[in-house]
C-alpha positions as CSV (number, residue, x, y, z in Angstrom):
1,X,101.8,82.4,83.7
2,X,98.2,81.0,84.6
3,X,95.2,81.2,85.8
4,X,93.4,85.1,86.2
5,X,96.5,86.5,85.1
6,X,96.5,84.8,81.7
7,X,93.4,85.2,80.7
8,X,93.4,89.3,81.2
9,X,92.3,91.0,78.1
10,X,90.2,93.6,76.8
11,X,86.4,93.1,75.6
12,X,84.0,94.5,74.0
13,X,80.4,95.2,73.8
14,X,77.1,96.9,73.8
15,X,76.5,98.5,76.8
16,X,73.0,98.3,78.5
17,X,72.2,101.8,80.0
18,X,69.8,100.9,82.7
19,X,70.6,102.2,86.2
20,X,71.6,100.2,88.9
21,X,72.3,99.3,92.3
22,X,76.1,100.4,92.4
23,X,79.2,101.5,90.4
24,X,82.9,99.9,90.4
25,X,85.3,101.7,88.6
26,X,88.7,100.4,88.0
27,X,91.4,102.3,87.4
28,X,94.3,102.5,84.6
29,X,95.3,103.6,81.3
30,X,94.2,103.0,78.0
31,X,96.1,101.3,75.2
32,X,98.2,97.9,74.7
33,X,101.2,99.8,76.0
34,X,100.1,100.1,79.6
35,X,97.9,97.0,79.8
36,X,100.1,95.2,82.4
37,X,101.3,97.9,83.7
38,X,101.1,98.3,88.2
39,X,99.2,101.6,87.5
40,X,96.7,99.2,85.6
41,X,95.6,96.8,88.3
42,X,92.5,98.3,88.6
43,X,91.6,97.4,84.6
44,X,93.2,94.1,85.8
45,X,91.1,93.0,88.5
46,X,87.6,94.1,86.6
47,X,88.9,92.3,83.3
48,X,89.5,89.0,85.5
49,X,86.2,89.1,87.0
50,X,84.0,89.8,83.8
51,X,86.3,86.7,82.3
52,X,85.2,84.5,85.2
53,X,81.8,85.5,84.0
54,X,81.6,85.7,80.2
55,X,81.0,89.4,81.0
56,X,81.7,92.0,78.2
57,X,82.7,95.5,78.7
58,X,80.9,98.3,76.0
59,X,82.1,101.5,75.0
60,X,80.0,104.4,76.8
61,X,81.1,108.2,76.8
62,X,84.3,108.4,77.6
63,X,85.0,105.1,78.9
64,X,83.8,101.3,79.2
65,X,81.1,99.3,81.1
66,X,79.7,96.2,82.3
67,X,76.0,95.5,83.6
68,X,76.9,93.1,86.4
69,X,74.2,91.0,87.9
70,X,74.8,88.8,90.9
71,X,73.3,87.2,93.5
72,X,70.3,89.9,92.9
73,X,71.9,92.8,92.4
74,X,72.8,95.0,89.1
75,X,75.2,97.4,88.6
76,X,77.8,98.7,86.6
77,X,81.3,97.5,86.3
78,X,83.9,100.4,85.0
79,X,86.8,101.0,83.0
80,X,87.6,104.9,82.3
81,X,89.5,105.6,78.9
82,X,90.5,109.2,80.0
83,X,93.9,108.2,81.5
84,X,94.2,108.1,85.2
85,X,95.0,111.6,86.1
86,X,91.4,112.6,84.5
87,X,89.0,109.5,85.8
88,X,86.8,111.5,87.5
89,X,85.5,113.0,84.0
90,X,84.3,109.6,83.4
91,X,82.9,108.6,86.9
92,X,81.3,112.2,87.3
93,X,79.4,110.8,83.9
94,X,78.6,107.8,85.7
95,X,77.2,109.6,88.6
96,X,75.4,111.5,86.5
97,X,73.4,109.0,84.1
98,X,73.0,106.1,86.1
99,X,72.1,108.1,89.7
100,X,74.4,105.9,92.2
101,X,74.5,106.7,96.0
102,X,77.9,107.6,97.1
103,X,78.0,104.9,100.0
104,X,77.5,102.4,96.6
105,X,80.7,103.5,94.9
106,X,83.7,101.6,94.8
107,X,87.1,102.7,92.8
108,X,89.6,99.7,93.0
109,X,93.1,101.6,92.6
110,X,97.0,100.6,92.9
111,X,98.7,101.5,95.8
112,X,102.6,102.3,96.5
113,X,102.3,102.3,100.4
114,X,101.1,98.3,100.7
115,X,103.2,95.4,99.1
116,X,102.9,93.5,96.3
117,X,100.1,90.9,97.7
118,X,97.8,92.9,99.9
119,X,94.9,94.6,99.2
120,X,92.4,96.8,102.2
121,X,89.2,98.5,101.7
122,X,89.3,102.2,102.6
123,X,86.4,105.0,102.8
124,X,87.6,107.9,102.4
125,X,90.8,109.7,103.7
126,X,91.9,111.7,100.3
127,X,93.9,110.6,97.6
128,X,97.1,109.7,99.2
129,X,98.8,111.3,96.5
130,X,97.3,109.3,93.9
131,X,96.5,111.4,90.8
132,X,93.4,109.6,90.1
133,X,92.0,109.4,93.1
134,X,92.2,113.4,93.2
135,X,90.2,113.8,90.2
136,X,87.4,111.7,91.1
137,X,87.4,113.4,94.5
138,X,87.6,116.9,92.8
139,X,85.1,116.1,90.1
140,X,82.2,114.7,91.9
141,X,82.9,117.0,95.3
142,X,83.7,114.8,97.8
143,X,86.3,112.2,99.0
144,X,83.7,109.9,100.8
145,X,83.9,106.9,98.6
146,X,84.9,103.2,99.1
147,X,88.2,102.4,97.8
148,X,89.8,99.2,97.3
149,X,93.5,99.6,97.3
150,X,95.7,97.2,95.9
151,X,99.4,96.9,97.0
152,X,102.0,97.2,94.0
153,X,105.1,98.1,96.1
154,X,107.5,101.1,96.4
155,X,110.5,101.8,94.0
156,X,113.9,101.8,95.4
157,X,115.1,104.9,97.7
158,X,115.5,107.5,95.1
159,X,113.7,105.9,91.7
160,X,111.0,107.4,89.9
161,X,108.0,107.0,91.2
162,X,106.4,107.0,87.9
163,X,108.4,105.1,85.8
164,X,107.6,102.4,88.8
165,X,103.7,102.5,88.4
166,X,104.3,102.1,84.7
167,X,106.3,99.4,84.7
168,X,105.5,96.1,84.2
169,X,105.3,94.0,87.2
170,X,108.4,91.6,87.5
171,X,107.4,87.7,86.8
172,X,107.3,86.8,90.7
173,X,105.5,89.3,91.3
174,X,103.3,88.4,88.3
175,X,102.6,85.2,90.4
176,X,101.5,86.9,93.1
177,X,99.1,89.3,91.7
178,X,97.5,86.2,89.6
179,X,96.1,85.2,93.8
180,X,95.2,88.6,94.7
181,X,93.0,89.1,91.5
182,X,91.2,86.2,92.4
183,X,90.9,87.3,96.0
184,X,89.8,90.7,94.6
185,X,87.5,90.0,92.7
186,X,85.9,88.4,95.8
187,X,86.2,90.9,97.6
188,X,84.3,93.5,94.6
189,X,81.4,91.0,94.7
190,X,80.9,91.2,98.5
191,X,81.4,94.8,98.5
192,X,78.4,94.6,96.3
193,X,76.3,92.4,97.8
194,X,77.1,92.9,101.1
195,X,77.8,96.6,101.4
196,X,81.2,98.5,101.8
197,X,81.5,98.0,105.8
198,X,80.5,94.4,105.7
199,X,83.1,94.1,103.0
200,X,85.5,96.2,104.7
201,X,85.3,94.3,108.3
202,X,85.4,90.6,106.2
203,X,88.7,91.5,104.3
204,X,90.7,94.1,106.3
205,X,90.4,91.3,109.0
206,X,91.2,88.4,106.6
207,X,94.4,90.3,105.6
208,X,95.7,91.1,109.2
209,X,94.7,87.4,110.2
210,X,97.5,86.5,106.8
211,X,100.1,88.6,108.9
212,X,100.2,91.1,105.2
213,X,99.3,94.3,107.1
214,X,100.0,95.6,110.6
């Protein structure tokens, strides 16, 4: 393995509590145990962007951030410690301290219903039966949020569901995902720079053009 996919870790740092122009929260579980895990992609993609950049995440409340600057804006990057079934403790924190609009949040997430190799922008349209997603919607009171959803497949007909998310992914697959970090973390920074509709219309269109998505 090469590339974004090797170079995934954790880091470490002091946080710098200023407010800023948006909030990315990936999602996943805490603990070596899980770290490569399909539930974890959302950890994934925001660890392979802050390595691209020397960025370092920082323990804050119940979770970790990053002060990202680019291309003139500043926000904050996200990792929530709380498990995924609580995140919304964390990004109700979030909210709450650094004062984000809610057209200026993005959660990247794992997603059974696309394949292994194709992510899409989504605002809105509930949880899909993700338990994450649920508690962010039910903490902060509303499901009107930019998602980023990032295919990891389905289990075979009658296999756990989760014993599939938290399952490693297989070493094709591992391949794969090493291009659609890259392509992800792309797409985080235009969501940031460009907006979530602008970011939305640029890679929803991109993936259909690729023939991943009907």
């Amino acid at each position: 393995m090469g590339g974004l996919w090797a170079s995934l870790r954790r880091k470490s740092g002091k946080p710098d509590s200023k407010a800023g122009d948006f909030l990315v929260v990936g999602l996943g579980n805490p603990g070596s145990e899980y770290a490569q895990t399909r539930h974890n992609v959302g950890f994934m993609i925001l660890d392979a962007l802050a390595d691209a950049e020397e960025g370092r995440f920082g323990p804050i409340g119940q979770g970790e951030i990053w002060n990202w600057q680019t291309r003139g804006r500043s926000g904050i990057l996200a990792k929530p410690q709380t498990y995924v079934n609580n995140s919304g403790i964390f990004v109700k924190f979030l909210l709450g301290r650094f004062k984000v609009e809610t057209d200026n949040i993005l959660i990247v997430h794992d997603d059974l219903t696309l394949e292994v190799g194709q992510y899409k922008f989504r605002c809105g349209g509930g949880s899909l039966g993700h338990n994450g997603l649920l508690s962010i919607e039910e903490k902060i009171g509303t499901p009107d949020f930019f998602r980023l959803r990032v295919g990891i497949g389905q289990p075979e007909q009658g296999a756990s569901r989760v014993d599939w998310v938290l399952s490693p992914f297989s070493e094709d697959q591992m391949q794969i995902m090493d291009d659609v970090f890259g392509k992800c973390s792309t797409a985080v920074a235009d969501f940031v720079t460009k907006g979530g509709v602008a970011a939305m219309n640029v890679h929803n269109k991109r993936t259909r053009e690729r023939g991943k998505l009907d």
